[in-house]
C-alpha positions as CSV (number, residue, x, y, z in Angstrom):
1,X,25.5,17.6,44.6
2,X,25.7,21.5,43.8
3,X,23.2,23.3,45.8
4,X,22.9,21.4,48.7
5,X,24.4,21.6,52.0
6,X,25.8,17.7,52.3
7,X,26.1,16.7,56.3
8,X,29.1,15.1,57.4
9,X,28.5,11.1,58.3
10,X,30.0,11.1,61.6
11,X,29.0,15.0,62.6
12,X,25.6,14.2,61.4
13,X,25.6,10.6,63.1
14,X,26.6,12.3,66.6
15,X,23.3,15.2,66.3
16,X,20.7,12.1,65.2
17,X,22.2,10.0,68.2
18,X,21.4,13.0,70.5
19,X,18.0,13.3,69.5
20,X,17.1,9.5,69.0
21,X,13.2,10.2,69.3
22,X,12.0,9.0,73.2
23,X,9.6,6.3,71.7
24,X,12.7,4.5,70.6
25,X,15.1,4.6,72.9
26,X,14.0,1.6,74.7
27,X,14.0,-0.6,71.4
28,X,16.2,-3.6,70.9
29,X,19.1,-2.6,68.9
30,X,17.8,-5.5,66.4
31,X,14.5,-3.5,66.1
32,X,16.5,-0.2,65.9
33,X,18.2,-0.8,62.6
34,X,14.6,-2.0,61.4
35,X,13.2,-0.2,58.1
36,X,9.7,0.5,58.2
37,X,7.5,1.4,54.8
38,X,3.9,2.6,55.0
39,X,2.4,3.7,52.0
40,X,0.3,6.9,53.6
41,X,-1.9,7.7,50.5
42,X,-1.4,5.1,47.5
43,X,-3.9,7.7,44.9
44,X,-2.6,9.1,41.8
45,X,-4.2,12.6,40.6
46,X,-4.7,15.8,42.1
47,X,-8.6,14.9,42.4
48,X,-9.5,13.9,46.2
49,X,-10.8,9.9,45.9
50,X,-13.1,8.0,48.0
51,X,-11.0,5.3,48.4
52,X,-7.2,6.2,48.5
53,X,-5.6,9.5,49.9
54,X,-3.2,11.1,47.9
55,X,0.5,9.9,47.6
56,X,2.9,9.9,50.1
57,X,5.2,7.3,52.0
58,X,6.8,6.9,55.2
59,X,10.0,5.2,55.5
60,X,11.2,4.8,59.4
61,X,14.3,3.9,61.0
62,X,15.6,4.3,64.7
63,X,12.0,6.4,65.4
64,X,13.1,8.6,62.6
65,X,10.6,9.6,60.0
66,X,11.5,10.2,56.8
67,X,8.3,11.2,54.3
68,X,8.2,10.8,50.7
69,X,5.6,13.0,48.6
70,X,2.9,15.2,50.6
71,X,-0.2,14.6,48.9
72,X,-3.5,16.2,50.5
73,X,-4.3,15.2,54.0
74,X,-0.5,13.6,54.5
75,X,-0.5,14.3,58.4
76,X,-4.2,12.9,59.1
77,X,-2.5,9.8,57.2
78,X,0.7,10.1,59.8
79,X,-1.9,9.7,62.5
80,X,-3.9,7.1,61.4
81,X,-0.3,4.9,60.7
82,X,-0.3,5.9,64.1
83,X,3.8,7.5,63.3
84,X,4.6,9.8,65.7
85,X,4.6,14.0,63.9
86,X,7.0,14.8,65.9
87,X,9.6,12.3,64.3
88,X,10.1,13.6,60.9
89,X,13.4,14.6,60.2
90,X,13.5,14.7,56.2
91,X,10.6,15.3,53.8
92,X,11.7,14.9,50.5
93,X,9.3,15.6,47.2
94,X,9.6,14.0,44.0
95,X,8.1,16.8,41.6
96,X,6.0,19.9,41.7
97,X,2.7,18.6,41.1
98,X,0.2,19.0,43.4
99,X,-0.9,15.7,44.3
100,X,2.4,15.2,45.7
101,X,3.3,18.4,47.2
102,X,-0.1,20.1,48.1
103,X,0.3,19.6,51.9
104,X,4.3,20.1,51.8
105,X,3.8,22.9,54.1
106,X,1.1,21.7,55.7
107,X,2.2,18.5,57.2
108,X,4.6,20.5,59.0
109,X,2.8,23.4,60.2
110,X,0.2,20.9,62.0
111,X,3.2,18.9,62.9
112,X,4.6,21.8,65.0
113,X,1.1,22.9,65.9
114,X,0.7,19.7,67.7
115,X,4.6,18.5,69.3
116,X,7.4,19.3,67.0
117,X,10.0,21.0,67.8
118,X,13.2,20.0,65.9
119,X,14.2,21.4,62.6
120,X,13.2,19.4,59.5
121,X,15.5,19.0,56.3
122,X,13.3,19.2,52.9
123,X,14.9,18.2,49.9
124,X,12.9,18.4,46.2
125,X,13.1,20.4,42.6
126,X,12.7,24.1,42.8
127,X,11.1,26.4,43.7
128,X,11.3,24.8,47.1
129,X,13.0,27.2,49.0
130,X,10.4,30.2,47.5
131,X,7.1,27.8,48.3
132,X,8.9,27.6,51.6
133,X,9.0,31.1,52.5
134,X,5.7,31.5,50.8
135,X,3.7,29.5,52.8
136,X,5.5,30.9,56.1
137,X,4.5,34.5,55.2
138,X,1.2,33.2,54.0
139,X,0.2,31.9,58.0
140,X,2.5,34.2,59.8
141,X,-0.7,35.6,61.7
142,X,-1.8,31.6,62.7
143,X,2.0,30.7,63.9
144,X,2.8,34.5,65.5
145,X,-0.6,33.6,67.6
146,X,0.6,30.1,68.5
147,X,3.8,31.4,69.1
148,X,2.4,33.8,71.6
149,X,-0.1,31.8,73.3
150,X,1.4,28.4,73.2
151,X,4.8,29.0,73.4
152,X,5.8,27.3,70.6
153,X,9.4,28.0,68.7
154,X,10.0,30.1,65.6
155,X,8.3,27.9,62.8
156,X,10.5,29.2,59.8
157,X,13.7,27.9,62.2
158,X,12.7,24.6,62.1
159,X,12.4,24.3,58.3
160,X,15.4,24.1,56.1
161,X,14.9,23.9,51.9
162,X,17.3,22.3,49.8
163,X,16.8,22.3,46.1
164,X,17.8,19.2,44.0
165,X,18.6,19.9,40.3
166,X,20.6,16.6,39.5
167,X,21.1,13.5,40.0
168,X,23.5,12.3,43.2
169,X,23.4,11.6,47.0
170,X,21.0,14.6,49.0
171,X,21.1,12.6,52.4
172,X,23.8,10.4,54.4
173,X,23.0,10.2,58.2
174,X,23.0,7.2,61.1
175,X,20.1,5.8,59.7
176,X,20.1,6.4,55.8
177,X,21.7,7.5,52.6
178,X,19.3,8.8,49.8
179,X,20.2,9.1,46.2
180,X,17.7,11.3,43.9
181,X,17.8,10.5,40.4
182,X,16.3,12.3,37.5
183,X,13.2,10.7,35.7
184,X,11.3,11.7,32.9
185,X,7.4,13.1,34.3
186,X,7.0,15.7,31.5
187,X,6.6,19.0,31.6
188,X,7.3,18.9,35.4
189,X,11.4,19.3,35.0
190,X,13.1,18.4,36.7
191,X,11.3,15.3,38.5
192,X,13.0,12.6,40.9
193,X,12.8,9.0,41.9
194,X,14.5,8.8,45.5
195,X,16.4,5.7,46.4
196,X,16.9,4.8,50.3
197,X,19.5,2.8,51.7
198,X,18.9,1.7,55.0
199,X,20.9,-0.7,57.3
200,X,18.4,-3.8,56.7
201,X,17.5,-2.9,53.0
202,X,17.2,-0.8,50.1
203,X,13.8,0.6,49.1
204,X,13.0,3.0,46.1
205,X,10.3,5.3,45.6
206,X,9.6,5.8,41.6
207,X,7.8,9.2,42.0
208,X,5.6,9.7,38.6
209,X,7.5,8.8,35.5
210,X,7.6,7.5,32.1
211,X,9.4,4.5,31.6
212,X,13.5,5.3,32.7
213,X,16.6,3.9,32.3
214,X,18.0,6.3,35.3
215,X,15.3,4.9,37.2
216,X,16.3,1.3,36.4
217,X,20.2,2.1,37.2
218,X,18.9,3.4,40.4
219,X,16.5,0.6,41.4
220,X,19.5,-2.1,40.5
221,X,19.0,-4.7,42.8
222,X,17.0,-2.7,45.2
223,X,15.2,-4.4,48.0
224,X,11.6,-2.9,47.3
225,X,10.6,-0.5,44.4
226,X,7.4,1.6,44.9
227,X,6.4,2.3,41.7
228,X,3.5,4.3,40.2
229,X,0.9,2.2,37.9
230,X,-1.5,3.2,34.9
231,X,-3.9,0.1,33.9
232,X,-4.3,1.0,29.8
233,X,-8.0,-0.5,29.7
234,X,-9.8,2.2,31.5
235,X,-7.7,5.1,30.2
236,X,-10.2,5.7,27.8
237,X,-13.4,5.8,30.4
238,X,-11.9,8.3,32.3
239,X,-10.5,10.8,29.3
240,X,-13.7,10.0,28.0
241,X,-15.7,12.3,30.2
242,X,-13.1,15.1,30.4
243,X,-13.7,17.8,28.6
244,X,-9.7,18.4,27.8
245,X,-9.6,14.2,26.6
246,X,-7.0,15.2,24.4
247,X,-4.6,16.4,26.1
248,X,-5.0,14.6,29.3
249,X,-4.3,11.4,27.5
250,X,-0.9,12.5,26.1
251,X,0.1,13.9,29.1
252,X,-0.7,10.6,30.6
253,X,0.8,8.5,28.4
254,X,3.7,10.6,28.2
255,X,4.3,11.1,31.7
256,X,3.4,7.4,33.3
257,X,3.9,3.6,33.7
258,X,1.8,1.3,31.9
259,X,1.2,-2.3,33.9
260,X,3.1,-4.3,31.1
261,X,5.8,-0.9,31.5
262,X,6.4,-1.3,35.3
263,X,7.0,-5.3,35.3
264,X,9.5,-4.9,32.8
265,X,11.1,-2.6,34.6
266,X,11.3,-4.2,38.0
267,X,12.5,-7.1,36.2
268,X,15.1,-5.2,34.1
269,X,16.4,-4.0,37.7
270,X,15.9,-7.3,39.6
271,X,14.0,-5.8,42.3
272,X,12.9,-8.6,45.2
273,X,9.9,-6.9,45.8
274,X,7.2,-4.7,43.4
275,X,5.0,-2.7,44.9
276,X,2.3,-1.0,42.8
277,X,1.1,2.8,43.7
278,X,-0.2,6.2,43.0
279,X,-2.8,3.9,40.9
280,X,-3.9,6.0,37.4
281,X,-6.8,5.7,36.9
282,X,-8.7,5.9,40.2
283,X,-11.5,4.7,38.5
284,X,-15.3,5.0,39.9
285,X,-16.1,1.5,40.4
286,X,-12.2,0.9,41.9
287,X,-10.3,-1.2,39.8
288,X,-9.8,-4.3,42.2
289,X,-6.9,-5.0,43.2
290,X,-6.8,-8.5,41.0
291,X,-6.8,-6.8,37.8
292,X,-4.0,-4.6,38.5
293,X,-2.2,-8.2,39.9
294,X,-2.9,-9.7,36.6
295,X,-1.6,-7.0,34.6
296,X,1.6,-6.4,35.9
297,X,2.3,-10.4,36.7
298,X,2.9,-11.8,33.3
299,X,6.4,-9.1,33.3
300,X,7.3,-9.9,36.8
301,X,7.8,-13.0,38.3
302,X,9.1,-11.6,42.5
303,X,7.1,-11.1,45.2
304,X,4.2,-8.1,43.7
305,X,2.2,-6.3,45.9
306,X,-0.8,-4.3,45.2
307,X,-0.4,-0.9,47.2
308,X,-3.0,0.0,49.4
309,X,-3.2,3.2,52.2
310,X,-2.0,2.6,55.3
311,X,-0.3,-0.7,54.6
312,X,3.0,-1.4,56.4
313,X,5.8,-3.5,54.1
């Protein structure tokens, strides 16, 4: 892919092997090449909620942590999942909206404020590199004061931006290969759904989108889709109280996945497993969980599951 500095398999598999985190070293080589998913914050909207964080996912193989999405309050999440901060390797962002990118910087300035000291790889749509070096200058006092009194390594060398602007492979190491492919989250251009291929399975995070063909191709036959949702029914109560209803609903129903939407599409790709995120609207009452179940079931017959923070599949 143009713009981005592709690693070599086997030069990249020999660096990973050297730094295999501590925590897994002792693991059964079974439970090495095991994929873990946690969904770290399953809200959709940049509005904080009382009862889910704000999107992000973990996917973890050999110890290594690769995060999807940094939504507010992504590394309290890390900590509650109880993954390790100093194990991310790869953050990757789907678009530039704020919900999903608000604590890009963020989860890895705490991350090195607390034990991590190897360089990270971040991968998403421009301006990447620029809110990179942004937020760097913007805390250079906090991390030269750190620096000094805690001895911690050069924060800026430990981050390294790479801008996606097409579709392709970003990522091939030990543990994974990650294709990005363009979907369609008007007027955030360009916006990516981020497929991972890891030695047990394949597992695909939809980022926000309308309905996609390039999504589909990419899903085909995928292991696990995480998919964002949008229940139709209560649209209406919660444009009904903004003062820009309007607009808010055709960006929404421009830019999202209806219940009936997503089931056709995880059928269309013949995923094994749908799971249901970044849930729009975060309605006050909750929506149970049931009615989102019962939406999406009638246009999907495999194994659905209703997303929920913190849970492991």
């Amino acid at each position: 892919m143009r713009g981005i500095a592709r690693r070599d398999f086997l030069g990249a598999g020999a660096a990973l092997l050297a730094s295999v985190p501590t925590w897994a070293a002792d693991e059964p080589s079974a439970a090495k090449n095991k994929s873990r998913l946690i969904l770290l914050g399953t809200g959709g909207g940049p509005t904080p909620k009382p009862n889910r964080a704000a999107p992000a996912q973990v996917i973890i193989v050999n110890g290594v942590s690769y995060v999807i999405d940094c939504g507010n309050g992504v590394a309290r999440q890390m900590v509650l999942a109880g993954v390790p901060l100093a194990s991310i390797r790869d953050v990757f962002i789907t678009h530039q909206h704020s919900d999903h990118n608000a604590d890009y910087g963020n989860l890895i300035w705490l991350s090195w404020a607390t034990n991590l000291a190897t360089r990270v790889n971040t991968y998403g749509p421009p301006p990447l590199a620029k809110m990179t070096r942004l937020f760097l200058e913007m805390n250079d006092y906090d991390i030269k004061v750190r620096m000094a009194d805690e001895g911690r390594p050069p924060l800026k060398n430990l981050i390294a931006p790479h801008e996606i602007t097409s579709d392709g492979v970003v990522l091939r190491d030990v543990n994974v290969t990650v294709t990005a492919a363009l979907v369609e989250h008007p007027l955030v251009k360009p916006a990516f759904a981020y497929r991972f291929d890891c030695p047990d399975r394949s597992i695909v995070i939809s980022g926000d989108t309308h309905p996609s063909e390039n999504l589909v191709r990419l899903a085909k036959g995928a292991d696990v889709l995480v998919h964002e949702v949008m229940y139709l029914p209560a649209l209406e109560h919660l444009i009904g109280s903004e003062p820009n209803a309007v607009t808010l609903r055709k960006h929404l129903l421009a830019s999202h996945t209806t219940t009936e939407q997503v089931g056709r599409i995880a059928t269309e790709a013949g995923v094994k497993t749908l799971v249901l995120s970044h849930f729009v609207p975060g309605a006050t009452p909750p929506i149970e969980d049931q009615v989102w179940f019962d939406a999406v079931r009638p246009y999907y017959s495999g194994n659905l599951i209703v997303g929920r923070d913190l849970l492991e599949i």
